[in-house]
C-alpha positions in Angstrom: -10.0 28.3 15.7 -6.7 27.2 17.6 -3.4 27.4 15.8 -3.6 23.6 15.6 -6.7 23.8 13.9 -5.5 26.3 11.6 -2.2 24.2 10.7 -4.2 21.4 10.1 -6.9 23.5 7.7 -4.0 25.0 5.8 -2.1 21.6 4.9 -5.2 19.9 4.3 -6.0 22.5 1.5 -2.3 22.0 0.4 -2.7 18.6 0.0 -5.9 18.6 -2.1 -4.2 21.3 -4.1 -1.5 19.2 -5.0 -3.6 15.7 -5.3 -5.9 17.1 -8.0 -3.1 17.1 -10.5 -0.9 14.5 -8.9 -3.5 12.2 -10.3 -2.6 13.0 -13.5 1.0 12.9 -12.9 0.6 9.1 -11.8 -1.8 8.1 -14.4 1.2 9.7 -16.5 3.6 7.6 -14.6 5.7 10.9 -14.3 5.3 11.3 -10.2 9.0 12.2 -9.8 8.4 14.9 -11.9 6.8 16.7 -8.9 10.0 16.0 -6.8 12.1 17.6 -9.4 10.0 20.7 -10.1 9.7 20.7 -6.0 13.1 21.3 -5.6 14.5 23.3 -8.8 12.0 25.9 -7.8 15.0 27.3 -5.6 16.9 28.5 -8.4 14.0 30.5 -10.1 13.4 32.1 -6.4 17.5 32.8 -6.7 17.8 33.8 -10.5 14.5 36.2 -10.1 16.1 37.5 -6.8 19.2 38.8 -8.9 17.2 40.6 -11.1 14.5 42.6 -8.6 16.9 42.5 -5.1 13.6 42.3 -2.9 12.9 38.5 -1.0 9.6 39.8 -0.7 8.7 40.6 -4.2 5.8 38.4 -6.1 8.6 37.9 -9.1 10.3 35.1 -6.9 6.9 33.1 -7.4 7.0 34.0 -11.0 10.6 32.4 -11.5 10.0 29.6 -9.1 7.1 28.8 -11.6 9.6 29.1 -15.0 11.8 27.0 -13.2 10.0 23.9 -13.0 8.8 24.5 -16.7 12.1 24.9 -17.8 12.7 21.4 -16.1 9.9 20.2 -18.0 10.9 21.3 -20.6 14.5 19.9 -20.2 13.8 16.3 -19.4 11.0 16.6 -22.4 14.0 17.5 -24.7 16.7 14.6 -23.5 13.6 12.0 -23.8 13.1 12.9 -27.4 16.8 12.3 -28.0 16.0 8.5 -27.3 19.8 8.1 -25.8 18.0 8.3 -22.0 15.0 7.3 -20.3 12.4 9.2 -19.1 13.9 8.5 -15.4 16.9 8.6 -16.1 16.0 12.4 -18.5 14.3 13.4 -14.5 18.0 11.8 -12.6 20.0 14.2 -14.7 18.3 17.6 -15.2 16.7 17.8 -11.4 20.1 17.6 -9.5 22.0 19.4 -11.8 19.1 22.3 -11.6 18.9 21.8 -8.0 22.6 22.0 -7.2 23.3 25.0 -9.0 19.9 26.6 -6.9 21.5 25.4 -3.2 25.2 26.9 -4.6 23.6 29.8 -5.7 21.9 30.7 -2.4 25.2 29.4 -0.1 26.8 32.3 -2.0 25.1 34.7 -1.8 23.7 37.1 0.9 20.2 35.4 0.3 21.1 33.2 3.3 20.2 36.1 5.7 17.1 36.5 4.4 15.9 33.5 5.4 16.0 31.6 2.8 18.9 28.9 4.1 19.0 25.3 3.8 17.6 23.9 5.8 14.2 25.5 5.2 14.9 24.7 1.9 15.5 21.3 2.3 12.8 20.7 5.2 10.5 23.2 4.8 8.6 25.1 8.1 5.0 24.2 7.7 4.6 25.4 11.0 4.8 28.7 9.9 2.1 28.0 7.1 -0.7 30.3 9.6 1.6 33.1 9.3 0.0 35.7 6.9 2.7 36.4 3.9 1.6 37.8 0.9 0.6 40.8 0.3 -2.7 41.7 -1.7 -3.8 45.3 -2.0 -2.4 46.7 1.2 -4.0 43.8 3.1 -1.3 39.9 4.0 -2.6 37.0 3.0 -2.2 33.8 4.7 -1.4 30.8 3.0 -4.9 29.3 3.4 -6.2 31.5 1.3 -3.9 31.7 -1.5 -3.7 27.6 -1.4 -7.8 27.7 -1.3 -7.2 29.4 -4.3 -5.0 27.8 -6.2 -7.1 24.3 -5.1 -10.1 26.1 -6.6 -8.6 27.1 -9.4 -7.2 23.1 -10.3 -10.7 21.7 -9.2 -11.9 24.3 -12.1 -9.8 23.4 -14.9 -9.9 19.6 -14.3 -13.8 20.1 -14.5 -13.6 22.2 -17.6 -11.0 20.0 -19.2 -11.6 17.1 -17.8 -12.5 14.8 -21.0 -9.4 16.5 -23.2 -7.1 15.3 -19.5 -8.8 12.0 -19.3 -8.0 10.8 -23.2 -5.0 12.4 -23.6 -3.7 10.5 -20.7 -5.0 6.9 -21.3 -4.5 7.3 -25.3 -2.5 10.5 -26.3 -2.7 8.7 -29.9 -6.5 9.2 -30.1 -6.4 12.3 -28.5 -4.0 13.8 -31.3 -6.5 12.2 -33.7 -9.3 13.9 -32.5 -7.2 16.8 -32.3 -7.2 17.7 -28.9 -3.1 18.4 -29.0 -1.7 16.3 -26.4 1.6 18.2 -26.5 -0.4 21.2 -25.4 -2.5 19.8 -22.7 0.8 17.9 -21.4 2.5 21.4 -21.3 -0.5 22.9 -19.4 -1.1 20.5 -16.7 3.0 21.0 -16.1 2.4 24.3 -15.9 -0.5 24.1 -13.2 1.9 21.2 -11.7 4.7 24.4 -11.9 2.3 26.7 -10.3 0.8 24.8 -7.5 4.1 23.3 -6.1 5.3 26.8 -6.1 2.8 28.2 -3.8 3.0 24.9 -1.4 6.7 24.8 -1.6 6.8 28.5 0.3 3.8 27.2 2.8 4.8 23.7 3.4 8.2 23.0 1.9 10.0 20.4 -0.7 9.3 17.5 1.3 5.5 17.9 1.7 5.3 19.2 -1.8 6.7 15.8 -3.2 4.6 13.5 -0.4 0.8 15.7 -1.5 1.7 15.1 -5.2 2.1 11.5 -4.8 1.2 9.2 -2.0 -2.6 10.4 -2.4 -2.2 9.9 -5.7 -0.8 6.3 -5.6 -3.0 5.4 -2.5 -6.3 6.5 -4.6 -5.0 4.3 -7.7 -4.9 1.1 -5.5 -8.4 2.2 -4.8 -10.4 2.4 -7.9 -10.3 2.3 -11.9 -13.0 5.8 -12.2 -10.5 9.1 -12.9 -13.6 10.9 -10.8 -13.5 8.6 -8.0 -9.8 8.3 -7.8 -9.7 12.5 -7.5 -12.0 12.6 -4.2 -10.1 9.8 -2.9 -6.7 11.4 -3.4 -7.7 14.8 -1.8 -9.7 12.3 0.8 -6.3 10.6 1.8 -3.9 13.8 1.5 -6.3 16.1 3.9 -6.9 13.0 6.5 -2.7 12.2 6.4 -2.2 16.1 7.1 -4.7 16.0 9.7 -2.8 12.9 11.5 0.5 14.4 11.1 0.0 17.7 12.6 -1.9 16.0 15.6 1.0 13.5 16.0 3.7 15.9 15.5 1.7 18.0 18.2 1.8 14.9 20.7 5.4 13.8 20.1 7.0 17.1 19.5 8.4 16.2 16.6 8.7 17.7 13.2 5.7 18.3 11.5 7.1 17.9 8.0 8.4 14.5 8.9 5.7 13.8 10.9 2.8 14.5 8.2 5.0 12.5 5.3 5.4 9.7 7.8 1.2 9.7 7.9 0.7 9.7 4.3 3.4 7.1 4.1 1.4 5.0 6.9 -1.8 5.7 5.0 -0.3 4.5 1.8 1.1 1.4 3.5 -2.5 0.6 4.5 -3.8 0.8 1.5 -1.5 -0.9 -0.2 -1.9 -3.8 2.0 -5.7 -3.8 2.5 -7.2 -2.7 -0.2 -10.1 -4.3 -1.9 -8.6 -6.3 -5.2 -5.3 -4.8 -5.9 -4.0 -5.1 -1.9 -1.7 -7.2 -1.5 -3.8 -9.3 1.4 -7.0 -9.1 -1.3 -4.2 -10.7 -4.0 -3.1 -13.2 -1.2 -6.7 -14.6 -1.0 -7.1 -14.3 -4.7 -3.9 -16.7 -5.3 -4.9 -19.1 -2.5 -8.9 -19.2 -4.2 -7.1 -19.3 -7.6 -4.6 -22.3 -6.4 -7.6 -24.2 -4.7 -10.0 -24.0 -7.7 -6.8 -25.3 -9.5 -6.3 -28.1 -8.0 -9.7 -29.3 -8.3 -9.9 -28.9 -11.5 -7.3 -31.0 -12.1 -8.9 -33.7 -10.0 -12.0 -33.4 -11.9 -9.4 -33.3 -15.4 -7.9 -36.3 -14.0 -10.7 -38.4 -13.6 -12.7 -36.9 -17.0 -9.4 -38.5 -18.8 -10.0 -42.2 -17.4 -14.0 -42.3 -17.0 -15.4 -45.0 -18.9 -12.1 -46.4 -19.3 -10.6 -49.9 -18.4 -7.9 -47.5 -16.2 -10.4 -46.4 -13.9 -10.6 -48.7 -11.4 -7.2 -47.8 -10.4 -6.6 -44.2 -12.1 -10.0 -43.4 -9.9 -9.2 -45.1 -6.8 -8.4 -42.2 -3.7 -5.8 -44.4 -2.1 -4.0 -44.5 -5.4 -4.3 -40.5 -6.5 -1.3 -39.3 -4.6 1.0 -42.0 -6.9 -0.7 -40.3 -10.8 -1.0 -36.5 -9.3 2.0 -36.8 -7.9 0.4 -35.2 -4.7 1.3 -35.8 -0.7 -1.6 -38.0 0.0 -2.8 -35.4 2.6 -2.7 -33.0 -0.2 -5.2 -36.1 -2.2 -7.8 -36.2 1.2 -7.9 -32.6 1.4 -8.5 -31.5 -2.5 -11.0 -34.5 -2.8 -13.0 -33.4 0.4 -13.2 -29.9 -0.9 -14.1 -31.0 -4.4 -17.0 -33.1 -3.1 -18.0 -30.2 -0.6 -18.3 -28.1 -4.2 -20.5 -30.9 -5.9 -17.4 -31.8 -8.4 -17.3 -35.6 -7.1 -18.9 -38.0 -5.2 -17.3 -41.4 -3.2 -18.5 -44.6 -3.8 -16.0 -46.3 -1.0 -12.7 -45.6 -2.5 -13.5 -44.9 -5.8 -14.2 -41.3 -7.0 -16.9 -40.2 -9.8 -17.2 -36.8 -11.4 -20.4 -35.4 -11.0 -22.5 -33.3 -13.7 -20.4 -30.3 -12.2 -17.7 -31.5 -12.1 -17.5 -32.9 -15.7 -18.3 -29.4 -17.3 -15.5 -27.7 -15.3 -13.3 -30.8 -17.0 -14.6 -30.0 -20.0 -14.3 -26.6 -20.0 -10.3 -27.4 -19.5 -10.0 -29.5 -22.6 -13.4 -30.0 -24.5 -15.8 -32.6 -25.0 -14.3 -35.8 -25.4 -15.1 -37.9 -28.2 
């Protein structure tokens, strides 16, 4: 397998790691959670540094992973004082956490350890082949421990997955039915904690933040099924991975950028093409919606005067544009449509409704006495 290949294996396992519970965090409508526990993870690497001097040691993971529940944790606590927003709880606790991490780190001798700021701002996912952690005498590469980590969500989704389901669409009935809420919100942070930890040391911040949510929100624009939306969300984070390490292969360009740029493409297709909540599919939808309105209101119009001395004139086509207050092109069109749909027929210039046409007039204001 070529290191290409490889790049493109390991971020594409990354990004189905991180879409499995970035499903949850948009269904949650707490996506920029992920950004904040994607960046505060720097000062649990610092803090746990202080305490065990060794960049190398598996304790940095551990107090990345505190971090971002302590973060939780935080923004949990200023929401329940109901003086700030849940955004607004996220806008104060991740920069101040985040901050304190990149000061911390300028400070101190951790910068020669490579750990500076601009990997920790950018990432190096180019370096995500490289073997790292060590297991039993034997380095792991970052495929591996990813693989595991996406096996591990995949596992407790699939064990958990009706207590995850309720208590996100109705926390109320899930407290009822005493599936604590509290507890499963706590527990998917912490897997949210735990995953971005391991990506944020093989991909970086910036990826971290675009696997959690652009598959996520591309998915939801996809389908209503929690199963269905999964797939798709790991479906859309491998394939933008895939594109972005082959375009940042092409162009020489960063692959960080390059791969957010791809999901960012991916999402913008989506958003505009897909089936019923794309925008074009909404387009159509208003258009069919404003065209079935206006012949219904043709068909209202002349249900209000049939049978009545007004008809001769309220029914007449060269006199519609004056009582529907329409551009008399607007009249020719609408009428030639409604009589294409079997609402009316033309008897020269007058218009009747048809049997169709009177029950969609009906159906607008009721049988008329």
């Amino acid at each position: 397998m070529s290191e290409l290949e490889q790049l493109i294996l390991v971020l594409a396992v990354v990004a189905s790691a991180c879409a499995v519970p970035g499903v949850f965090l948009v269904l949650r409508r707490m996506a920029l959670v992920s950004d904040a526990i994607g960046h505060v993870l720097l000062l649990g690497i610092v803090l746990a540094y202080f305490v065990v001097r060794d960049a190398d040691s598996p304790w940095l993971m551990v107090g990345a992973a505190l971090t971002g529940l302590l973060t939780v944790v935080l923004v949990e606590a200023l929401q329940r004082t109901k003086l700030v927003k849940a955004d607004a709880a996220i806008g104060l606790v991740f920069p101040a956490l985040f901050a304190l991490g990149v000061v911390l780190v300028s400070v101190s001798h951790l910068r020669s350890a490579h750990l500076d700021i601009d990997r920790v701002l950018l990432g190096q996912p180019d370096l995500a082949t490289v073997p790292r952690y060590p297991f039993f005498g034997m380095v792991l590469p970052p495929v591996w421990v990813m693989g595991a980590v996406l096996t591990l969500n995949v596992v407790l989704v699939l064990v958990l997955y009706k207590e995850l389901k309720l208590s996100t669409f109705d926390p109320a009935l899930a407290a009822s039915l005493g599936f604590r809420p509290a507890l499963i919100h706590y527990g998917l942070m912490a897997v949210v904690s735990v995953t971005a930890v391991v990506a944020f040391d093989a991909v970086g911040p910036v990826l971290v933040v675009g696997f959690f949510v652009v598959p996520a929100a591309a998915a939801f624009l996809l389908t209503d099924r929690l199963g269905v939306m999964l797939l798709l969300a790991c479906g859309i984070g491998a394939l933008g991975a895939a594109l972005g390490v082959v375009a940042s292969d092409r162009l020489d360009a960063n692959t960080a950028g390059t791969v957010a740029a791809a999901l960012g493409l991916l999402f913008a297709l989506v958003f505009l093409f897909a089936p019923g909540r794309g925008q074009l599919a909404m387009l159509l939808k208003r258009f069919s919606q404003r065209r079935a309105f206006e012949e219904t209101m043709l068909a209202v119009h002349l249900y209000q005067h049939e049978n009545t001395p007004a008809e001769a004139d309220e029914a007449r086509l060269d006199g519609l544009h004056s009582h529907l207050s329409w551009l008399p092109a607007r009249v020719a069109t609408v009428v030639e449509r409604a009589a294409g749909n079997g609402l009316v027929t033309r008897s020269g210039e007058l218009l009747k409704l048809t049997d169709v046409g009177r029950e969609r007039a009906k159906a607008v204001f009721g049988k008329r006495e």
